[in-house]
Legacy VTK file of the C-alpha trace (Angstrom):
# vtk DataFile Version 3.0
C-alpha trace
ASCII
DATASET POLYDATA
POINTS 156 float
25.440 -15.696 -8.543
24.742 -18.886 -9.920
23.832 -19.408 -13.609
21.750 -23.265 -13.977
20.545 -22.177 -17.399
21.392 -20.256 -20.575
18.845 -17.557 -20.225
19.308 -17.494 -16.002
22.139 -14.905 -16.150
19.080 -12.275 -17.537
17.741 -12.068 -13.874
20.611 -13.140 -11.835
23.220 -9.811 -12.521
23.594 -6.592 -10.422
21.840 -4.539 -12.844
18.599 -6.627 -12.449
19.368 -6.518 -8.705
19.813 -3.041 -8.406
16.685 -1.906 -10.216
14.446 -4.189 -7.933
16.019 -3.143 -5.004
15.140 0.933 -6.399
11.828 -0.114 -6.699
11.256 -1.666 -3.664
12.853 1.318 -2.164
11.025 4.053 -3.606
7.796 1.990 -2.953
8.728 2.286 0.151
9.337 5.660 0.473
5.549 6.336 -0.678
4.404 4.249 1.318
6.020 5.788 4.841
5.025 9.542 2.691
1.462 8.833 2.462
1.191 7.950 6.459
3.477 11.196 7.135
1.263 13.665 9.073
3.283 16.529 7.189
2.217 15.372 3.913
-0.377 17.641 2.227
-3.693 15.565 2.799
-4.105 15.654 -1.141
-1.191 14.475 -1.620
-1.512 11.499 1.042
-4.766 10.601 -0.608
-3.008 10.122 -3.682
-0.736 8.449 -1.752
-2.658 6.301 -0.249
-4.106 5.441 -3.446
-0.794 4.362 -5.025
-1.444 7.557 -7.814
1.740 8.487 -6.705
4.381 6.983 -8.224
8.385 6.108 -8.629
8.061 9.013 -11.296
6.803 11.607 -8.859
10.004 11.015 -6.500
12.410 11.943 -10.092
10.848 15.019 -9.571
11.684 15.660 -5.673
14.861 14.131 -5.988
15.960 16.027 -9.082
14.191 19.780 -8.366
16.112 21.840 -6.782
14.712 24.051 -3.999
15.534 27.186 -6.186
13.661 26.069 -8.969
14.611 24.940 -12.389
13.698 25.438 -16.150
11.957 22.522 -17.506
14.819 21.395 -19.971
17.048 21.533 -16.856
14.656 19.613 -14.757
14.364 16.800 -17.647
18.292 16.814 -17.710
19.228 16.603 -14.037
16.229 13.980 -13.815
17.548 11.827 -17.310
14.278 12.071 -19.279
12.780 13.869 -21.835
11.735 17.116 -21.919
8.223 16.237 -23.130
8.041 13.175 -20.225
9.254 16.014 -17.680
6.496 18.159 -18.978
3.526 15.773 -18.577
5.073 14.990 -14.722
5.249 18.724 -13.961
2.019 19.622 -15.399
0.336 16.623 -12.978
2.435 17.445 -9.984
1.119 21.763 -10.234
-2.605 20.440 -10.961
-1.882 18.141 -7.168
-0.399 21.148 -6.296
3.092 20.096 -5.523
4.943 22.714 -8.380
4.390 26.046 -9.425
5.553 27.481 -12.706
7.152 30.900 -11.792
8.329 33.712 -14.885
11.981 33.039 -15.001
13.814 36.719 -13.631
16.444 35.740 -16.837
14.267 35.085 -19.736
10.474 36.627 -19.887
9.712 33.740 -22.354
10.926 31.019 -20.179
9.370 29.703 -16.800
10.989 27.953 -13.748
9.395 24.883 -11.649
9.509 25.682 -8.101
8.390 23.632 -5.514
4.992 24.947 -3.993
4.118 25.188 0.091
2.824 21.582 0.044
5.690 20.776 -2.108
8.129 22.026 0.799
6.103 19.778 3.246
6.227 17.029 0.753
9.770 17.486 0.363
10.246 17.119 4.281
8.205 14.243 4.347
9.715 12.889 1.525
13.264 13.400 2.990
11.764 11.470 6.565
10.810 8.553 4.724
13.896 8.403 2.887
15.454 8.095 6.133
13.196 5.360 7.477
13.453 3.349 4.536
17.477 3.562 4.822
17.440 2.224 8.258
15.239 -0.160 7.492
17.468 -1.216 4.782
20.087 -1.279 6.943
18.808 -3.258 9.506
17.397 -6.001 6.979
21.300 -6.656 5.836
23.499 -5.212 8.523
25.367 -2.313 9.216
28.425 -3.329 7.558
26.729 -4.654 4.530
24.832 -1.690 4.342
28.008 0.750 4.492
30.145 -1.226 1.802
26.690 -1.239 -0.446
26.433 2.733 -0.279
30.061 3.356 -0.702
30.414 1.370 -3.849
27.128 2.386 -4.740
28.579 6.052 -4.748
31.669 4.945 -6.049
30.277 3.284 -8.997
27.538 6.176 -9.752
30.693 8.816 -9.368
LINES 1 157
156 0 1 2 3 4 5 6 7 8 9 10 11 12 13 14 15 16 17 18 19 20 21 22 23 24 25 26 27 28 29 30 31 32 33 34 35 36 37 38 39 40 41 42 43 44 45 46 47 48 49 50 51 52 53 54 55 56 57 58 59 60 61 62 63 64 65 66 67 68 69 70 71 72 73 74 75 76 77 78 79 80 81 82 83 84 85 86 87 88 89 90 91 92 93 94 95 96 97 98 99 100 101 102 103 104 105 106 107 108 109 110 111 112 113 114 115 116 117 118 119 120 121 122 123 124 125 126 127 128 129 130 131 132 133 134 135 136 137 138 139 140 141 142 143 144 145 146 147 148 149 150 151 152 153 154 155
């Protein structure tokens, strides 16, 4: 990393690296989801359509397949209750989530992903495997295994 001006260093660190590479990525991921024959056809219209975005994949990444209360959800996924709500309330109108009565608390309610959030879940996990290996075979298997072990490291 070289820095030619003052102001250069802004775009040329591994932060700024790292979050273009996650979006690239999770475009990516959307893009190899909305061709996936397992995705919902809903869904892969919305897809297709680029409704879905890096915000839906928080949501797939960060429910658990038991289900979660929405102020867990928010936490697990780092945003605010109030952002989490709006996302969950989209996803169960696409039909991706369910609100379920939580067996612990009558006043409280669990997300849970629906049936064509299971399939989107498999397709979503498909893609995420495609878009590793084609990561991997842009910069090279050794590359690739240092960047996910220090990536792991660094996130630990």
């Amino acid at each position: 990393m070289t820095h030619s001006t003052p102001n250069t260093w802004r775009q040329a660190h591994v932060g700024h690296w790292l979050a273009q590479a996650s979006r690239r990525f999770d475009a990516r991921v959307l893009v190899l989801m909305a061709g996936n024959d397992r995705m919902p056809l809903a869904l892969a219209n919305l897809a297709r359509r680029g409704k879905l975005t890096a915000s839906h994949i928080h949501i797939t990444r960060h429910l658990p397949l038991a289900g979660a209360r929405l102020t867990e959800l928010a936490s697990l996924a780092g945003v605010s209750k109030q952002a989490m709500g709006k996302l969950v309330d989209q996803c169960a109108a696409w039909g991706l989530v369910q609100r379920q009565p939580d067996p612990r608390d009558a006043r409280a309610w669990r997300v849970v992903f629906s049936a064509g959030g299971l399939s989107w879940l498999q397709a979503y996990q498909e893609a995420v495997q495609q878009a590793q290996a084609e990561l991997q075979a842009a910069i090279g298997d050794d590359v690739a295994t240092v960047l996910c072990l220090g990536l792991e490291a660094y996130a630990a």
